[in-house]
N, C-alpha and C positions, 0 to 999 in steps of 0.2 A: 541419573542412570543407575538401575538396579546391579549390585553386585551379586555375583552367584560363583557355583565353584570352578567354574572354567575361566573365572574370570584370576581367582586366586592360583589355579593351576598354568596361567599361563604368565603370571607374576613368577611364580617359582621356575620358571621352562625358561623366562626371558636372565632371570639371573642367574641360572645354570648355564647359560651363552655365556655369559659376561664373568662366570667362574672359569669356564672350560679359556678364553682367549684370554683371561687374566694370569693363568699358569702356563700358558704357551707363550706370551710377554717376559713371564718368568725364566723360560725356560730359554727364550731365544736371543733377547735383549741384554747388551753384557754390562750398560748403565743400570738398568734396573736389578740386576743380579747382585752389584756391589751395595745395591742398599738394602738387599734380605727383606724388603717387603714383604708381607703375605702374599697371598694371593686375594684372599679374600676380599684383604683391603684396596687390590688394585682393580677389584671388581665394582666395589663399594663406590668410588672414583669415577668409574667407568659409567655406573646408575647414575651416578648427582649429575657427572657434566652433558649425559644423553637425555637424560629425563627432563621433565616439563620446565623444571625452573632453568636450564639455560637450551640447548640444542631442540631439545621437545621432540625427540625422534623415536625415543624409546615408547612403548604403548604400555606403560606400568600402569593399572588403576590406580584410586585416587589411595588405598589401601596400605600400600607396602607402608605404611610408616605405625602401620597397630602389629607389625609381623615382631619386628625386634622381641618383642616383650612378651610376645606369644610364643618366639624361640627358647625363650630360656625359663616359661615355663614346662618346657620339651625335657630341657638340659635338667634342672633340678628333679625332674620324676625321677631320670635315672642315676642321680647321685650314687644313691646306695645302694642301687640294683647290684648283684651280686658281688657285694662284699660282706665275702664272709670272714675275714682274717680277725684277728680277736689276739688283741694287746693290750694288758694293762699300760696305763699313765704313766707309773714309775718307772716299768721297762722302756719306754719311750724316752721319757727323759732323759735318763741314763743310756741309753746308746746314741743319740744323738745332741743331746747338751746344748750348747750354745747357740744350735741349729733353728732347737726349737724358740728359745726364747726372743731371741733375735729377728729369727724372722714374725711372727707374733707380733714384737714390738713395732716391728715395719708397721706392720698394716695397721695397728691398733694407734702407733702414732701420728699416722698418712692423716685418718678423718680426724683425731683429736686436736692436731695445729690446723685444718682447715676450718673446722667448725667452729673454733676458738679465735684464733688471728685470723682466718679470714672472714668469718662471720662478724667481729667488730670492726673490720677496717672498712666493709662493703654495708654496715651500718650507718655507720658516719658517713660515708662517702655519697653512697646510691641508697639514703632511705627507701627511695620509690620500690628496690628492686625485693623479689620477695624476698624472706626471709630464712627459708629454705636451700636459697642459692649456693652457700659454699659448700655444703652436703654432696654434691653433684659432681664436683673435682674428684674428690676421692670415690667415688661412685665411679668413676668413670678410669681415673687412675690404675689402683689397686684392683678392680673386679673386668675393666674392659667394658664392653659394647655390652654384657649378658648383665653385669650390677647395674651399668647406666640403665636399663632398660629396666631392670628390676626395681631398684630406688626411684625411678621417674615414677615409674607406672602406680607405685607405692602415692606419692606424691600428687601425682594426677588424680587418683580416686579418693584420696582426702581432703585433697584442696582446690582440685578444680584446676590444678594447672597445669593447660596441656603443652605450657611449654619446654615443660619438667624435661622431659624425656628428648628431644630435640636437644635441649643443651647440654644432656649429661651424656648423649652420643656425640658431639663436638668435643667432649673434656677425655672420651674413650678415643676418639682419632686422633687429639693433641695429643694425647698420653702415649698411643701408640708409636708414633713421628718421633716424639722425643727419646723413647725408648731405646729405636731402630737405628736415629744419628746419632742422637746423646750416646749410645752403649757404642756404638761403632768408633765414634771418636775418643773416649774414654779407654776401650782396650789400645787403642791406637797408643793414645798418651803411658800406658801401663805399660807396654811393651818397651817404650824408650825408657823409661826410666828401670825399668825390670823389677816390676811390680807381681809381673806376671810369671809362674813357678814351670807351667808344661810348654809354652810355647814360644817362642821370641819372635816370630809375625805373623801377621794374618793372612800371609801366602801358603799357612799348612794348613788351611781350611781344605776338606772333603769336596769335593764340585756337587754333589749330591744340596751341598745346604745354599751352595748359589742356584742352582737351578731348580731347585725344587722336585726333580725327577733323579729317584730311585736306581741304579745300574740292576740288570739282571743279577746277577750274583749276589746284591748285598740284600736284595729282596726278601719280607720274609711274610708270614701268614698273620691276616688281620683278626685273628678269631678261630674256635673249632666250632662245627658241627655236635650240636648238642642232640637235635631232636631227628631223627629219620626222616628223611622227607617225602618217605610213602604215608608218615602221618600229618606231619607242617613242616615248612620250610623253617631252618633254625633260624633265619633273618628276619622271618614271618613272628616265630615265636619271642623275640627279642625286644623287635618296636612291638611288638603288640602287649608287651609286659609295661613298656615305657608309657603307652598310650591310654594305658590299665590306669596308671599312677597321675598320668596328667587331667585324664576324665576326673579322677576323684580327687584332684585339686580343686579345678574348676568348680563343679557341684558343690564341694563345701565351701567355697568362697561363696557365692549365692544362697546359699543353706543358712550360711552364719549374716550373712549378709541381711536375708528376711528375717531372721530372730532378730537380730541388732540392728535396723536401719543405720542409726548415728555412728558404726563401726564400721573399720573397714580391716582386715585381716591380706597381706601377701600374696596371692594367689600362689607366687612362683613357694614361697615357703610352705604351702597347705600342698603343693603337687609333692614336693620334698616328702613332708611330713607321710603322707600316700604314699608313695614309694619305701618308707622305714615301713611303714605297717604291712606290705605288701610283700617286703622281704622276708618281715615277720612268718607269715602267712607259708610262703614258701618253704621256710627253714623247719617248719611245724609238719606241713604235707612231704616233706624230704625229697623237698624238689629243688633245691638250692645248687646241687652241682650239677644242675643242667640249667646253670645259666651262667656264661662266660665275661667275665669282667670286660675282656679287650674288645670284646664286640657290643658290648654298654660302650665304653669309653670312644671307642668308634661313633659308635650313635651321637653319644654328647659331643664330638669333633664335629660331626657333619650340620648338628643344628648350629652351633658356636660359627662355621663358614657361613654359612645361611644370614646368620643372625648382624655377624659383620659386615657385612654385603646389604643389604636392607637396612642397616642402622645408618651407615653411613650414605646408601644411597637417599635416604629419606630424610635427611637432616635438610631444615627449613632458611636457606641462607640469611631470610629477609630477621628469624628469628637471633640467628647470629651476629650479625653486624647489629640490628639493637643493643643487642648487648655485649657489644664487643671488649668494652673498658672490664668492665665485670671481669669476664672470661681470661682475658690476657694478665689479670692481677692474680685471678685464683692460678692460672696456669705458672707465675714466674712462683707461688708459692710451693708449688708442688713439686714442681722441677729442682726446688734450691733444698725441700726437704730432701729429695732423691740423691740429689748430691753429697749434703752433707752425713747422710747415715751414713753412704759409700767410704768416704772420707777419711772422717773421723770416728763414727758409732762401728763399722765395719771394721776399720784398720785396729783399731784399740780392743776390741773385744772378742774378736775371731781366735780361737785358740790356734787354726794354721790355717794357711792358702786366704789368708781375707781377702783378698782383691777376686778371687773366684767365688768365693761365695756371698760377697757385697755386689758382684756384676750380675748374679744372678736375681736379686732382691732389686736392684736397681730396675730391671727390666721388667719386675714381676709389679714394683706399686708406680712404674710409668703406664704398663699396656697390662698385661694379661702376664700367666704364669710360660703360656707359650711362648712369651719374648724371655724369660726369665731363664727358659731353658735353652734359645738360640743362641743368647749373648754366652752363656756359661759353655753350650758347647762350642763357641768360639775360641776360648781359652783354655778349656778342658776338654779336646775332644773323644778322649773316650773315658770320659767320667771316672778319670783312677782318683781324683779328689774324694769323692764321695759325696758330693756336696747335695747331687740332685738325690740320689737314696736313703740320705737322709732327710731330706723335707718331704719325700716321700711319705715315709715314718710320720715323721714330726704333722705332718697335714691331716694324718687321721683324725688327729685332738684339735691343729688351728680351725677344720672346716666348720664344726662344731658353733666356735666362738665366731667365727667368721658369720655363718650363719646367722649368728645374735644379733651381730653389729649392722648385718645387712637387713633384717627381720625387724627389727625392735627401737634401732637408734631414728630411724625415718620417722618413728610414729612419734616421739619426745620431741625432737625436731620439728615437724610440720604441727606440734600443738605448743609451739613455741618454747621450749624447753630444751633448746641447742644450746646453749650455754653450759646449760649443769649434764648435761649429754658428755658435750665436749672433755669439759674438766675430768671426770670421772675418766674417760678415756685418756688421757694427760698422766692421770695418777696411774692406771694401771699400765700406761707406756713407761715412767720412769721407775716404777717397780720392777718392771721386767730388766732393767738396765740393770738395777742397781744385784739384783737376784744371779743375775750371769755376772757384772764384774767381782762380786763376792766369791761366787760358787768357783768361775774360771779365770777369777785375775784380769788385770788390765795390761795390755800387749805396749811395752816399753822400744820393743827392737825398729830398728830403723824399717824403709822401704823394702830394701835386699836382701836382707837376713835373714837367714831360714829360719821357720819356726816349728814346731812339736810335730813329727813324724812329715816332716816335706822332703829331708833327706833323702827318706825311704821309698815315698814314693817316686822319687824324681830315678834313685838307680834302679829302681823293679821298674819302669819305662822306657831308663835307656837301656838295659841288658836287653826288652824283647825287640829292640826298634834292631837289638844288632845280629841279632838272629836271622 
């Protein structure tokens, strides 16, 4: 059967259904409420159990499962799109401190004990399985559904293996689940022992973050109107800058691709990379403050729903149960790292509020930075911690390095160089340890004991609640 575009236009129409009754599930269902699901991913759900491999009622082409990795080439064009903000490193560090190195070290040491312990246990264990496998946990962990698809699709064009991508969207759904109960059960335990500084239960949750639906009043504007729309629409001018940056990914993936047969280069990094030269471009024409960051970041949400929704509807069952053993190993590996940074690397090193700012990190190298922020505004609900403005900050410098690790460690890896890959990433996880207990001291005080400005913030919260 010939594919063409109404056949991809009504792929996208059918999961826009299954988006739109996934947030009304959301919204109406008070089970599915208390476990803060996305929506996305209750759509994602909605695609696997309607689609061909079990019910077979949904009409998806045979397609949806090349969309994932085609989203988050979407996503990375507009990375950079209008960011203009300009910080030195040193300023960085120094207003945020521990924030940065910490979370840093999360990620940096999420794939370096994957690719290390789980790539020797799943040696021994499963020679047959490739050798690329543990790669795919943290892939899927730390980046979600948009790196799974990323590092797959890496993996797939090097090596041939299409089953890359299928199992590193299995490791982005594990990841996610764990994030969503693990964090929900985790605060729960925090609260009893009072662990936790703004809240003492999770009955002062907002109704907005169980149902997913906004009240009039707290509603606010997704974006401003840059361009007049007697010349273009500003939403016109927006995707079409992001669409600008993804075309000249594409193109030069195939570009470098025919200079280099034997090569293969990122595509989703080469959109990226388009997108910085494009800003460039912009900032030179002094066309930069007509283009609104929240309506980029808008854009990159809406392919991110897309992208979760197709990843997971499209994941291959028959390819998961082959590899079930696999999967369930790397999963208890990642799950116990999550824990123990929470723990121990969180509780010891946070100079105050650790338990807020390890819940966030928890959530962030289980599923995506959006769990990172739900679980944190569970127990901070109006972020007087600081905790999300500064990883804010601090993100400008990790995405960078993020980028590298997502970009560069896949290509050592799939040319069998996960080993010295790994270690390398090991040394500079316990440099960042040792750089933050040095610079910010190691945290002695018990579970309940306030530590360095929680005081303060706890009476600037209670004087406004009594107003």
């Amino acid at each position: 059967m010939n594919f063409g575009p109404y056949d991809m236009l009504m792929d996208f129409g059918i999961m826009s259904i299954l988006l739109f009754v996934a947030q009304v599930i959301r919204a109406k269902v008070k089970f599915v409420q208390n476990m803060y699901l996305p929506a996305s991913m209750i759509a994602g759900f909605l695609g696997l159990f309607l689609g061909s491999q079990f019910l077979n009622i949904l009409p998806f082409s045979g397609n949806i499962a090349s969309y994932p990795y085609m989203m988050i080439v979407v996503l990375f064009a507009g990375l950079f799109l209008g960011n203009n903000e300009k910080s030195s490193f040193k300023e960085v560090v120094n207003k945020v401190g521990d924030t940065f190195t910490l979370n840093l070290a999360a990620e940096v040491g999420q794939f370096g004990f994957a690719i290390v312990i789980g790539g020797l246990i799943l040696t021994k264990l499963f020679p047959q399985v490739n050798h690329s496998f543990a790669l795919l946990m943290p892939a899927g962990f730390v980046g979600g559904h948009g790196y799974a698809a990323a590092i797959g699709g890496t993996l797939k064009d090097i090596l041939g293996w299409d089953e890359a991508i299928t199992i590193g969207q299995t490791f982005a759904t594990l990841g996610l689940l764990c994030g969503v109960f693990g964090g929900i059960i985790l605060i729960n335990i925090a609260t009893r022992v009072k662990a936790t500084r703004l809240i003492k239960t999770m009955g002062e949750l907002p109704k907005s973050m169980q149902t997913g639906l906004i009240p009039k009043k707290e509603q606010n504007s997704m974006g401003l109107n840059t361009i007049n729309s007697m010349s273009l629409d500003s939403l016109t001018w927006h995707v079409g800058l992001v669409l600008i940056a993804t075309a000249g990914g594409y193109y030069a993936f195939y570009g470098f691709k025919r200079l280099v047969p034997n090569a293969s280069l990122p595509m989703m990094s080469l959109s990226m990379l388009a997108g910085v030269l494009l800003q460039f471009i912009l900032n030179r024409m002094k066309l930069a403050e007509y283009i609104d960051k929240k309506i980029m970041t808008r854009i990159g949400g809406a392919s991110t729903d897309f992208l979760v929704g197709f990843g997971i509807a499209s994941i291959k069952i028959s390819v998961v149960i082959k590899y079930a053993i696999p999967i369930l190993i790397m999963l208890l590996i990642g799950v116990v790292y999550a824990l123990l940074f929470l723990s121990f690397i969180g509780r010891r090193l946070f100079h105050n509020f650790w338990f807020e700012r390890s819940i966030f990190i928890y959530g962030w190298i289980t599923g995506v930075v959006a769990m990172g922020v739900t679980l944190l505004r569970i127990v901070d609900p109006e972020f007087k911690t600081e905790a999300l403005e500064d990883y804010g900050m601090a993100y400008v410098f990790i995405s960078f390095i993020e980028l590298f690790i997502v970009s560069v460690v896949p290509l050592f890896v799939a040319k069998g160089q996960g080993l010295i890959a790994g270690v390398i990433l090991l040394i500079v996880f316990s440099a960042l340890l040792i750089i933050t207990a040095t610079k910010y001291g190691v945290q002695s005080s018990s579970i309940t004991e306030l530590r360095e400005g929680e005081s303060e913030v706890i009476a600037e919260l209670n004087n406004s609640e009594s107003f």
